[in-house]
C-alpha positions as YAML, in Angstrom:
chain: A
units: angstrom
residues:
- id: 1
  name: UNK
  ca: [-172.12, -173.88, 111.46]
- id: 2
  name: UNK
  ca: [-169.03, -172.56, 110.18]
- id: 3
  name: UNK
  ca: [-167.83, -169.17, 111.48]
- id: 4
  name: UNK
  ca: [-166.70, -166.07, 108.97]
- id: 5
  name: UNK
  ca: [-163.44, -165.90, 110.67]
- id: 6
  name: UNK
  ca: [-162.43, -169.64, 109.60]
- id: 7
  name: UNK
  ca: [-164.36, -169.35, 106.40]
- id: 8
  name: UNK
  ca: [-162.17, -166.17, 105.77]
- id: 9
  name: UNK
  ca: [-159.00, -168.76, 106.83]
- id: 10
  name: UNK
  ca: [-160.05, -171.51, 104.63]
- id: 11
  name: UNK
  ca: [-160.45, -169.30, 101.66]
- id: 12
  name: UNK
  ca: [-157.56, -166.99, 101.73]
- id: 13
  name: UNK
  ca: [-155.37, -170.54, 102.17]
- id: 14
  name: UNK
  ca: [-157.10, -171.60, 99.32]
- id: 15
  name: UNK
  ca: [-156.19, -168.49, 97.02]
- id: 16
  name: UNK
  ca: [-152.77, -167.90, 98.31]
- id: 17
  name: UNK
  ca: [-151.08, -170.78, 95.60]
- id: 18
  name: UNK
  ca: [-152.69, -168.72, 92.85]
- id: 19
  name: UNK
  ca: [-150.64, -165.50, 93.88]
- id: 20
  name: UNK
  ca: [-147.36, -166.95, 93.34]
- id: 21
  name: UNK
  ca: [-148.49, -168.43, 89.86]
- id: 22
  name: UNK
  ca: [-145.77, -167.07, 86.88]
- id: 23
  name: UNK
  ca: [-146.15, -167.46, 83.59]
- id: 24
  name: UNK
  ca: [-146.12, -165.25, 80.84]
- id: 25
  name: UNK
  ca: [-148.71, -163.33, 80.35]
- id: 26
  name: UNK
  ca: [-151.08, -164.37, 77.61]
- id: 27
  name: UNK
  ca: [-154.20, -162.35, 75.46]
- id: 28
  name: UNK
  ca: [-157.46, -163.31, 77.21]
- id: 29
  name: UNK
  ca: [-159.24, -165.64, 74.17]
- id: 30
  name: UNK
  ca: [-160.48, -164.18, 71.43]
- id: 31
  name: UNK
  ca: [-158.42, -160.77, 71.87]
- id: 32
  name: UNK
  ca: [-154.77, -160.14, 70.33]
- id: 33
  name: UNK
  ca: [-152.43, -158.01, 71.44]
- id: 34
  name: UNK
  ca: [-151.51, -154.40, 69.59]
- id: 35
  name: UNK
  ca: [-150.23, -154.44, 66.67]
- id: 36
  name: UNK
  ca: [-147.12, -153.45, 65.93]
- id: 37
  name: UNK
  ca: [-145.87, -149.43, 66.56]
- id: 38
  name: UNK
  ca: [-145.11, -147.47, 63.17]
- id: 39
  name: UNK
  ca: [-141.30, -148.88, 61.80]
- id: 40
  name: UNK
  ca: [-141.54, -151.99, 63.66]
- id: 41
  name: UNK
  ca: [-141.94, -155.55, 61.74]
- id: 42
  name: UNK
  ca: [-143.27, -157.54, 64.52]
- id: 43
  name: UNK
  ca: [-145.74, -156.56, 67.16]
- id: 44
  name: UNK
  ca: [-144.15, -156.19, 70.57]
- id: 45
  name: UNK
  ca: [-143.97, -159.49, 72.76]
- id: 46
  name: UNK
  ca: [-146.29, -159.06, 76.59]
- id: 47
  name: UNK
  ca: [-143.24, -158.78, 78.09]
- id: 48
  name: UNK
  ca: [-141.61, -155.47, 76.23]
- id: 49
  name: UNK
  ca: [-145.47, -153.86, 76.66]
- id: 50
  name: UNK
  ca: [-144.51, -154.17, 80.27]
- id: 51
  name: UNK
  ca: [-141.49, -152.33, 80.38]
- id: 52
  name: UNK
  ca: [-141.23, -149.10, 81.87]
- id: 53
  name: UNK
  ca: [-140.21, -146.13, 79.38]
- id: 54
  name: UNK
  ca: [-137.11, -144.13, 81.01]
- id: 55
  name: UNK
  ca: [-139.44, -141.24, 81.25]
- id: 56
  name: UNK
  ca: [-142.12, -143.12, 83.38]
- id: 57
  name: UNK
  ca: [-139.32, -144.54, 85.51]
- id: 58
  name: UNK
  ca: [-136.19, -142.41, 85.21]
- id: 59
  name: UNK
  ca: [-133.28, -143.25, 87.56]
- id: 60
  name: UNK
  ca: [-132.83, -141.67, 91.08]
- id: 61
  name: UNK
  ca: [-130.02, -138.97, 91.23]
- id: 62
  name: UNK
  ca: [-128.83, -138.08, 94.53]
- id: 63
  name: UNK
  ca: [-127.37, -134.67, 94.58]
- id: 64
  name: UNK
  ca: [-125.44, -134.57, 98.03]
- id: 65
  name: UNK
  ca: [-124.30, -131.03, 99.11]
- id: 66
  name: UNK
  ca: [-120.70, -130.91, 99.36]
- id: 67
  name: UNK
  ca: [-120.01, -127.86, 101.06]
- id: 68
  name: UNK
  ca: [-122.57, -125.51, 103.60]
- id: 69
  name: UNK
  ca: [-124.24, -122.75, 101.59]
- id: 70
  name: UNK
  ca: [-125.66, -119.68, 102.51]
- id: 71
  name: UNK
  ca: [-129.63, -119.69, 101.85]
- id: 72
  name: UNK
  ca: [-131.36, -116.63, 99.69]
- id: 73
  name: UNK
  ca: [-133.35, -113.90, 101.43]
- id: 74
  name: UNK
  ca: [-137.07, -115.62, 101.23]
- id: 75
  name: UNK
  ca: [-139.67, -112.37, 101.09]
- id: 76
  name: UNK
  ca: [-142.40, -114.95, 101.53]
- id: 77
  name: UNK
  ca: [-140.48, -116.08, 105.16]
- id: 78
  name: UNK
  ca: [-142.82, -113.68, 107.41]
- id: 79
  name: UNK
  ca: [-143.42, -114.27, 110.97]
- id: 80
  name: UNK
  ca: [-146.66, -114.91, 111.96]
- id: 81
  name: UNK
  ca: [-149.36, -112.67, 112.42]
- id: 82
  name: UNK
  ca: [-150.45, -112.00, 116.44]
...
């Protein structure tokens, strides 16, 4: 009798090769991809559909503080009610 925990071992070995599998991505059969966007002659290639718009991904801006600055009066800072 074979125990889950080495069934478990056997399959996830088994699968692992499958995870490292690239290749470009392909329509399943019988579907096609989108057709093209408005003012474009040729639909977009799998690859370009996978890109990121700037606005979905925009770039990381680091604003450091340069100098110490004083910090506004907060009317919301309150000390807690006893």
């Amino acid at each position: 009798m074979i125990r889950p925990a080495a069934a478990l071992l056997v399959l996830s070995l088994t699968l692992l090769p499958s995870c490292a599998r690239r290749t470009d991505l392909q329509p399943v059969a019988g579907e096609q991809l989108p057709p093209a966007p408005y003012g474009r002659a040729v639909p977009l290639t799998s690859a370009e559909l996978l890109e990121l718009p700037p606005l979905a991904a925009p770039e990381r801006r680091i604003e450091l503080r340069r100098e110490s600055e004083e910090r506004e009066d907060d009317p919301f800072d309150l000390p807690p009610d006893q």
